[in-house]
C-alpha positions in Angstrom: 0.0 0.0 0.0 1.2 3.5 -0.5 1.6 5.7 2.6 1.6 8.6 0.3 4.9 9.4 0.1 7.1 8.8 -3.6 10.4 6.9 -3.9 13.6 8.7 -5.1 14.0 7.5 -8.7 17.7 6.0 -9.8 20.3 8.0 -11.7 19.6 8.5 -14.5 23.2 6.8 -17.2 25.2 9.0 -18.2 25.0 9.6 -22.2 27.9 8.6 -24.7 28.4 12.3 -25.9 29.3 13.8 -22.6 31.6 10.5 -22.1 33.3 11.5 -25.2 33.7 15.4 -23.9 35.1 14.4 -20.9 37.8 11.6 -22.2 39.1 14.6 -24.9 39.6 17.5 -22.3 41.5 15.0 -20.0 43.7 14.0 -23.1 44.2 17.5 -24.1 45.1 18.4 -20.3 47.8 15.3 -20.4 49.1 16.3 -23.5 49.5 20.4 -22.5 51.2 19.2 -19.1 53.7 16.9 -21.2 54.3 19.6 -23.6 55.0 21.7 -20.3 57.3 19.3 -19.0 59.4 18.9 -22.3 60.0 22.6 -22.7 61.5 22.8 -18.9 63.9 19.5 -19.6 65.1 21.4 -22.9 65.3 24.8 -21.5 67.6 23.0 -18.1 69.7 21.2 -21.1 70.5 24.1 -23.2 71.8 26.2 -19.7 73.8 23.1 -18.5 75.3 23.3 -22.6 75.9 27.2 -22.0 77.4 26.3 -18.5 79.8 23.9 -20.3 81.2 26.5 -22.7 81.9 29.2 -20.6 83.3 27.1 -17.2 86.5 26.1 -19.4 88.0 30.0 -20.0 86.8 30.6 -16.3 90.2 30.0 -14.0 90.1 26.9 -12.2 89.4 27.9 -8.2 92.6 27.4 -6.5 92.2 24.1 -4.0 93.2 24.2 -0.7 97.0 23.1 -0.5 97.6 22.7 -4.0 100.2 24.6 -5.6 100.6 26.8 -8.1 102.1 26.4 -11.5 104.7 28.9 -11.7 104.7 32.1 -13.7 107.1 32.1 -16.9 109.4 34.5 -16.6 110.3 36.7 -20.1 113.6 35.7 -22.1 115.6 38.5 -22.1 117.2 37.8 -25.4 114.0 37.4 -26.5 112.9 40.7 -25.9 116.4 42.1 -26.8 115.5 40.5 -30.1 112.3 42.3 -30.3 113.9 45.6 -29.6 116.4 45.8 -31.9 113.9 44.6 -34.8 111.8 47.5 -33.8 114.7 49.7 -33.4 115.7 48.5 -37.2 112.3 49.1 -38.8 112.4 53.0 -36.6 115.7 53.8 -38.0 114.2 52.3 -41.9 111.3 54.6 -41.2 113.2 57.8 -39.8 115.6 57.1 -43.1 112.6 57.1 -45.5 111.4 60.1 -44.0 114.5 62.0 -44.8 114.7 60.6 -48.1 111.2 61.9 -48.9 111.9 65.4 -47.3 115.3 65.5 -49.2 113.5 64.7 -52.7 110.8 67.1 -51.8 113.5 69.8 -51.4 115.4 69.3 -54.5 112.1 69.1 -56.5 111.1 72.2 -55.0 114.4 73.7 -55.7 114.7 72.6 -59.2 111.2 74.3 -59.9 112.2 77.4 -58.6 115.8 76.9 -60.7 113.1 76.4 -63.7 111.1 79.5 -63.0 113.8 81.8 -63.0 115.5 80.7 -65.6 112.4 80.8 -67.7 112.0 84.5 -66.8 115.3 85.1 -67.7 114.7 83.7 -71.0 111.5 85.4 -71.9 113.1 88.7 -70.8 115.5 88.1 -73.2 112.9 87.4 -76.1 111.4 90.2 -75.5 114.1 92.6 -75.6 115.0 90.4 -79.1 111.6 91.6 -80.1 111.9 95.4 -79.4 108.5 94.5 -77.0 107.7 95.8 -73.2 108.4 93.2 -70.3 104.7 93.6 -69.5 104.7 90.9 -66.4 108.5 90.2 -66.6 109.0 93.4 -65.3 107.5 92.2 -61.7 108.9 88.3 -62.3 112.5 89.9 -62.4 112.2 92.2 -59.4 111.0 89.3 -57.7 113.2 86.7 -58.6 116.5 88.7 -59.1 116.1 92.5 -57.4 118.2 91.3 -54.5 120.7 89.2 -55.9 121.3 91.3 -59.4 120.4 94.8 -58.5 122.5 96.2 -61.3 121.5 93.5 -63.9 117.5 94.1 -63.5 118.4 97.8 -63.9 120.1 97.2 -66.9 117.3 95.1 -68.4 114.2 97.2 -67.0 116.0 100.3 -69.1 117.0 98.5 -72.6 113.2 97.0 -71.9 111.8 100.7 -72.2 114.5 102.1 -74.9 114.9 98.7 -76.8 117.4 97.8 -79.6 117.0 95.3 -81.6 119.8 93.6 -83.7 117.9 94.6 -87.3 117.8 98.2 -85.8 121.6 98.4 -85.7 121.9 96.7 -89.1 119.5 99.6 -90.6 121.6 101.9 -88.7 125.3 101.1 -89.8 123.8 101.1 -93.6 123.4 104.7 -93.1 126.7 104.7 -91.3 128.2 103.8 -94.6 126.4 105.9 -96.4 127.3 108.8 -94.9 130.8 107.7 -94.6 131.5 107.1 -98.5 129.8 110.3 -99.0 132.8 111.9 -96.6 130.0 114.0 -94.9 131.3 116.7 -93.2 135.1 116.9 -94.7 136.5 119.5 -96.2 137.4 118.7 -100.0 140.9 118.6 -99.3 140.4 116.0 -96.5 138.2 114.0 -99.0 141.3 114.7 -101.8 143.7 113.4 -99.3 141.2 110.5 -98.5 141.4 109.2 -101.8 144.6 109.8 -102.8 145.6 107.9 -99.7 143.4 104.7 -100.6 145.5 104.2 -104.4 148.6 102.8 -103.1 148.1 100.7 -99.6 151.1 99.3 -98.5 150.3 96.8 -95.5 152.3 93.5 -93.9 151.1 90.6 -94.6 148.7 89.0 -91.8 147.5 92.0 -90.9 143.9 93.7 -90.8 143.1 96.2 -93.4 142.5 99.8 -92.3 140.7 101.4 -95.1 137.4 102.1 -93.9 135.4 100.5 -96.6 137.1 97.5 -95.4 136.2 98.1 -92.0 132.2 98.5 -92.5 132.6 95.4 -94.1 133.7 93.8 -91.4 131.4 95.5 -88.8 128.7 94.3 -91.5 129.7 91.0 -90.9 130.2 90.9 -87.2 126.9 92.4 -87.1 125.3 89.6 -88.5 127.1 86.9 -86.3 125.6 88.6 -83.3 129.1 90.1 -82.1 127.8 93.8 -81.8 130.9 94.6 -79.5 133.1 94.3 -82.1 131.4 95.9 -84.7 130.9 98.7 -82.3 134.8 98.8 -82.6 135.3 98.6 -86.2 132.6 101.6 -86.7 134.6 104.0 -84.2 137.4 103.6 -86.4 135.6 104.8 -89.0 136.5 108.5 -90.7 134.1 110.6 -89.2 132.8 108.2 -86.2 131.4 111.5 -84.6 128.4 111.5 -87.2 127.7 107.6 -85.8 127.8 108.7 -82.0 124.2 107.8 -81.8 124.7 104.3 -83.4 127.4 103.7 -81.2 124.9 104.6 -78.2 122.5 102.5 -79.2 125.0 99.5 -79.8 126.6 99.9 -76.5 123.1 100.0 -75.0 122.5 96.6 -76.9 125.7 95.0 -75.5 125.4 95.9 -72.1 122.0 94.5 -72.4 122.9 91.5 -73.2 125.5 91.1 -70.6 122.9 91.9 -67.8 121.0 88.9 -68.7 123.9 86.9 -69.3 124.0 87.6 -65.7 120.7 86.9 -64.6 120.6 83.4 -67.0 124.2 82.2 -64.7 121.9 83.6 -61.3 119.1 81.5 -62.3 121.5 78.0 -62.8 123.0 78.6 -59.7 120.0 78.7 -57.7 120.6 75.8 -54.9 117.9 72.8 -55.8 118.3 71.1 -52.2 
């Protein structure tokens, strides 16, 4: 009989889904824990592999009453070695050095040997050419004022007066001219002249005097450049006073040229070290 009061029913089974559930999120707990695990046995092996390399260039602790391996001491001769292959390769370097600063000095001294010289040269044209310095003027103030004073001079006034070689050649034409023409003389001078030049008596070896032979020897020396001595031959010449101003303007041509003679032998002795 029922005294009014229901039984507890049973459990109800558990389904086969919610087994399945169950059984994956334990495998997937296992399988994150051994992962876990894995990691932490690499990580320890890959310090204890770091330990390893660095624990042999560590010095070995010193153990209590063991003793020390001793120090080496230097070889001297070893080091005396050493210093006197240094001391070689210093004194190759110190020696290079000077060789450089020695080359360096002649170079520089050769191109100031050059530049002068080449000024020099061009002043020379240039008084060849009847033309101003221009430049050269300041070139041969700078390069020879102090050393040839008296040479620049020289130059800087045949610069501003110049005479040229052909100059003088024109010149001494009319020299001649004016000489065979006996200007000047007296008709008995010119008489006597003459009569004088018929009959020449002279030893042999000797230089003629008679004056037509003399202009054609200045002529000549003209032309090999020797004004000097054509100068000389024309002031023997009857009536030299009418060529005073050729004989200026030769003298002015020589000395000249001797002034820059001068400066040239300046300019090759210029020191080149």
């Amino acid at each position: 009989m029922s005294d009014g009061r229901s039984l507890p029913s049973p459990p109800a089974a558990a389904s086969p889904r919610g087994l399945r559930i169950g059984a994956v999120s334990v495998l997937i707990a296992v399988a994150f824990l051994l992962g876990l695990a894995l990691a932490l046995v690499l990580v320890r092996r890959q310090n204890a592999r770091d330990d390893a390399m660095i624990l042999p260039t560590a010095l070995p602790a010193a153990q209590p009453g063991a003793v020390s391996p001793p120090v080496p001491t230097p070889d001297a001769a070893l080091l005396t070695a050493r210093q006197e292959v240094l001391a070689g390769q210093i004194a190759a370097l110190e020696a290079r050095s000077a060789a450089l600063s020695a080359s360096a000095s002649a170079a520089g001294g050769q191109a100031v040997r050059a530049e002068a010289l080449l000024t020099a040269v061009a002043a020379r044209r240039a008084l060849d050419r009847g033309v101003p310095l221009g430049a050269l003027d300041a070139q041969l103030l700078s390069r020879f004022g102090q050393t040839q004073p008296r040479a620049v001079a020289l130059v800087r006034a045949a610069a501003r007066e110049p005479v040229t070689l052909e100059e003088l050649r024109q010149g001494l034409d009319a020299v001649g001219t004016n000489a065979a023409a006996g200007v000047r003389q007296g008709w008995i001078d010119s008489l006597r002249r003459e009569l004088g030049t018929l009959v020449v008596l002279r030893q042999v070896g000797t230089t003629s005097q008679l004056p037509t032979d003399r202009l054609a020897r200045a002529r000549r020396l003209l032309a090999a450049g020797q004004v000097e001595a054509a100068r000389a031959e024309v002031a023997q010449l009857p009536g030299a006073d009418d060529a005073a101003g050729w004989l200026t303007a030769a003298r002015r041509y020589v000395l000249a040229r001797q002034a820059l003679d001068a400066l040239e032998t300046a300019a090759l002795a210029v020191p080149i070290g």
